[in-house]
C-alpha positions as CSV (number, residue, x, y, z in Angstrom):
1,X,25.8,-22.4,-2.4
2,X,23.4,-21.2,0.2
3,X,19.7,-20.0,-0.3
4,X,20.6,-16.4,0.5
5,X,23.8,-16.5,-2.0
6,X,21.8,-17.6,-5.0
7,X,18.8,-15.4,-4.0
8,X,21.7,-12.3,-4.1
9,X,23.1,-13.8,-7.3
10,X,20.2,-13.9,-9.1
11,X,19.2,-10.8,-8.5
12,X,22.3,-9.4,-9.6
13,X,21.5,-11.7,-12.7
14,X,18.1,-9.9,-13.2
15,X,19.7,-6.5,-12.4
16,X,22.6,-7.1,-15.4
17,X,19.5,-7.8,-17.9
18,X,17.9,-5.0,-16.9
19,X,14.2,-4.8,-18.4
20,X,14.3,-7.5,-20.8
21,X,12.7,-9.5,-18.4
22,X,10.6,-6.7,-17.1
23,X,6.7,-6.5,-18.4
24,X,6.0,-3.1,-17.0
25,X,3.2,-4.7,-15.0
26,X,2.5,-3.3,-11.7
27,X,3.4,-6.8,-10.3
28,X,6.8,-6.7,-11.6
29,X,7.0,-3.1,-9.9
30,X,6.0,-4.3,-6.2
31,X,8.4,-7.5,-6.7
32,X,11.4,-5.3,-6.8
33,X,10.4,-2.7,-4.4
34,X,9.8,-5.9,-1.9
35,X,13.3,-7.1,-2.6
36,X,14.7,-3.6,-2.0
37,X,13.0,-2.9,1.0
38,X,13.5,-6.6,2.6
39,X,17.4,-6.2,1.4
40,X,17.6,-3.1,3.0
41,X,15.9,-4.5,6.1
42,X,17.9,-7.4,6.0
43,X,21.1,-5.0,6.3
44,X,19.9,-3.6,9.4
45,X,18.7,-7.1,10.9
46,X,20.8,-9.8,10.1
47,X,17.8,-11.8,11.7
48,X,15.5,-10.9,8.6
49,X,14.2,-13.6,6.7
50,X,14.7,-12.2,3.2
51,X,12.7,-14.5,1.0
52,X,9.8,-14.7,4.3
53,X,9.9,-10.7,4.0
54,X,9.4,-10.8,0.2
55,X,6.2,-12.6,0.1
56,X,4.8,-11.1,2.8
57,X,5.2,-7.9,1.3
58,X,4.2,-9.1,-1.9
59,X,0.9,-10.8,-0.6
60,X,-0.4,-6.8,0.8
61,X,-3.1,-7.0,-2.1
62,X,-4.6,-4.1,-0.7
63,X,-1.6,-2.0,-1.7
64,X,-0.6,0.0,-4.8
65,X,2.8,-0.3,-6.5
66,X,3.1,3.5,-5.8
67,X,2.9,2.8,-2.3
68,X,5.2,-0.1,-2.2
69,X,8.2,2.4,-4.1
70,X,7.4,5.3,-1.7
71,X,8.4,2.4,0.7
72,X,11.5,1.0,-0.5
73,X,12.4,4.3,-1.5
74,X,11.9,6.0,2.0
75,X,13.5,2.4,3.9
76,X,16.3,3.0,1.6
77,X,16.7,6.8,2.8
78,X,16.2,6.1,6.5
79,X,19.0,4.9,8.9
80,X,18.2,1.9,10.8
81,X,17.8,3.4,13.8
82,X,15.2,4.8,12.4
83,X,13.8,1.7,10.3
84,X,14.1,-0.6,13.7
85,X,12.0,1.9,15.7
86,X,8.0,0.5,15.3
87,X,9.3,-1.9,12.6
88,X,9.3,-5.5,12.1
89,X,10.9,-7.4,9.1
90,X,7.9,-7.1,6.6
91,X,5.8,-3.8,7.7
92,X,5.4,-0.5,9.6
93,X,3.8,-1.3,12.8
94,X,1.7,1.4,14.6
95,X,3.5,3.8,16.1
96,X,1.5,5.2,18.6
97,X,3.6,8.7,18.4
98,X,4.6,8.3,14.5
99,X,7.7,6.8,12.9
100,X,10.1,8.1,11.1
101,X,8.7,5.6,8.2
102,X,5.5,6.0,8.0
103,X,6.3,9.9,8.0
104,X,8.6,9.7,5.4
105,X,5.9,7.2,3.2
106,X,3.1,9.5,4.1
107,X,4.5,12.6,2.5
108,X,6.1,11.2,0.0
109,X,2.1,9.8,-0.9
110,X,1.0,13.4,-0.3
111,X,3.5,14.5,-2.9
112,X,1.9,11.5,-5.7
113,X,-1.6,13.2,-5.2
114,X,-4.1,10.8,-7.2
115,X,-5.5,9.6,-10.7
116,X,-8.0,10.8,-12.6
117,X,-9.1,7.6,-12.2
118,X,-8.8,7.8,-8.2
119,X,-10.3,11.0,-8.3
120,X,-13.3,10.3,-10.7
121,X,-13.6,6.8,-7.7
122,X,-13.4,8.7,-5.0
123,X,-16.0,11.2,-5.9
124,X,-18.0,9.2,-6.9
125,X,-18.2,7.1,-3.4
126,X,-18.3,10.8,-1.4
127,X,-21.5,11.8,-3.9
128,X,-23.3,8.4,-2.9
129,X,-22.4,8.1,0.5
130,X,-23.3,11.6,1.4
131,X,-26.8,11.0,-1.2
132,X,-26.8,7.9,1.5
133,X,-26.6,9.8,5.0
134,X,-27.1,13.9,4.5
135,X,-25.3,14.1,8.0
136,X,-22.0,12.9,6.1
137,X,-20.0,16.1,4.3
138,X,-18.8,15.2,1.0
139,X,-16.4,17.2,0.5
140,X,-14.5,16.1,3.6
141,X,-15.0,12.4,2.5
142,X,-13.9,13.1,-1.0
143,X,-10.5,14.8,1.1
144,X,-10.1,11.7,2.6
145,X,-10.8,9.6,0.0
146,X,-7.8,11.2,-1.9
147,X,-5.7,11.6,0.6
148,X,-6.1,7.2,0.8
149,X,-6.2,6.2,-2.8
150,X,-2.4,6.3,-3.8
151,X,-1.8,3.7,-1.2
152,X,-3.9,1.4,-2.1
153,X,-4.3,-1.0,-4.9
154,X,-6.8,-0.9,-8.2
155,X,-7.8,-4.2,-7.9
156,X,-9.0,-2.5,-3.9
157,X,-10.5,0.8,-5.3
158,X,-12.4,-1.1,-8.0
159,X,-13.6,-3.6,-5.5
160,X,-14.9,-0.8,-3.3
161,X,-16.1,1.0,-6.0
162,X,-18.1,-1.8,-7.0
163,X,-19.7,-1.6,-3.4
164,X,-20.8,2.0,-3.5
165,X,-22.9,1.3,-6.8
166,X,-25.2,-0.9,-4.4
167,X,-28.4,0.6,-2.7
168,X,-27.3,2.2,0.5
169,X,-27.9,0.0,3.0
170,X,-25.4,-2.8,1.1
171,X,-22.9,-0.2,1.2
172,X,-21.4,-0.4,4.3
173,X,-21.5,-4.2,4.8
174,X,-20.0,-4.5,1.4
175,X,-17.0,-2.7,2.3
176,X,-16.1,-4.1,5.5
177,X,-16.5,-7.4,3.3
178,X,-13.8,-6.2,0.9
179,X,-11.7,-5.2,3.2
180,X,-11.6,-8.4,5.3
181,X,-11.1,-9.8,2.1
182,X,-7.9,-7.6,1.1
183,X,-7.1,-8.3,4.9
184,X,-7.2,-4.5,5.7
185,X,-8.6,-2.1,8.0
186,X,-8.3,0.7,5.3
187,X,-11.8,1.5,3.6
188,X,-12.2,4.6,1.7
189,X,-15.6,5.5,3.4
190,X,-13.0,6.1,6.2
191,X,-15.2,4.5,8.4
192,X,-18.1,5.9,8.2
193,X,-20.7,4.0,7.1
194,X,-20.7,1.5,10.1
């Protein structure tokens, strides 16, 4: 029996017992939205390395189980025409002109809106950072900050969080710091602390 044919049987295994196994973490969540989406993708590429694409998409730290379902949801809704436009077995590359996937995952986020928790983070950051630099508009951070937070991860919001409690000129090396160490160029300053 090859790799590929256990991997599919055991997932059927899983999907037979249902949540028995399931803890309701938001691990267990992003797991099976990477196996759907790398499935899907392996359906449209036979050249996909399933298990590769997995843990790949698994390792994003920097994003939020809502995010990752949003994916798998929208690669399971798109053709894939559409899914091998800008796309490579484990992410959405940029698309200078857009793509149909990170359209459909964008509005779909839009749709989530935020936490009271994401909220209560996000103005929080647009109060200090505007407290910071009077030049910067907090309302239009805050909108940006919201607009960001359903994509990303807790473990990333409270880990930039953390950074905005720090006197103001920490603040922006601290976050470029977090980010490098989520390996992302997504910061919910937006940028504009540098």
């Amino acid at each position: 029996m090859s790799k590929r044919t256990f991997r599919i049987c055991l997932t059927g295994l899983v999907g037979l017992l249902g949540s028995a196994c399931d803890t309701g973490q938001e691990g267990s969540e992003i797991e099976r939205a990477c196996q759907r989406s790398c499935a899907k993708l392996e359906l449209c590429d036979d050249g996909t390395d399933v298990l590769d694409c997995e843990t790949r998409c698994q390792a994003q730290t920097v994003r939020s189980g809502s995010y990752q379902e949003v994916r798998a949801r929208c690669i399971d809704d798109l053709s894939c025409n559409h899914l091998l436009a800008g796309l490579d077995s484990t992410t959405a590359s940029s698309c200078p002109d857009g793509c149909a996937l990170e359209d459909c995952i964008g509005d779909a986020l839009a749709g989530l809106g935020p936490s009271e928790e994401q909220t209560a983070a996000c103005e929080r950051t647009s109060s200090k950072l505007s407290a910071c630099d009077a030049a910067l508009d907090a309302d239009a951070l805050t909108g940006s900050c919201l607009e960001l937070v359903p994509a990303i991860s807790s473990d990333y919001l409270e880990a930039s969080d953390d950074c905005v409690s720090q006197p103001c000129a920490g603040i922006g090396d601290c976050l470029a710091k977090t980010a490098d160490r989520f390996d992302t160029e997504l910061r919910i300053d937006d940028g504009l602390m540098n």
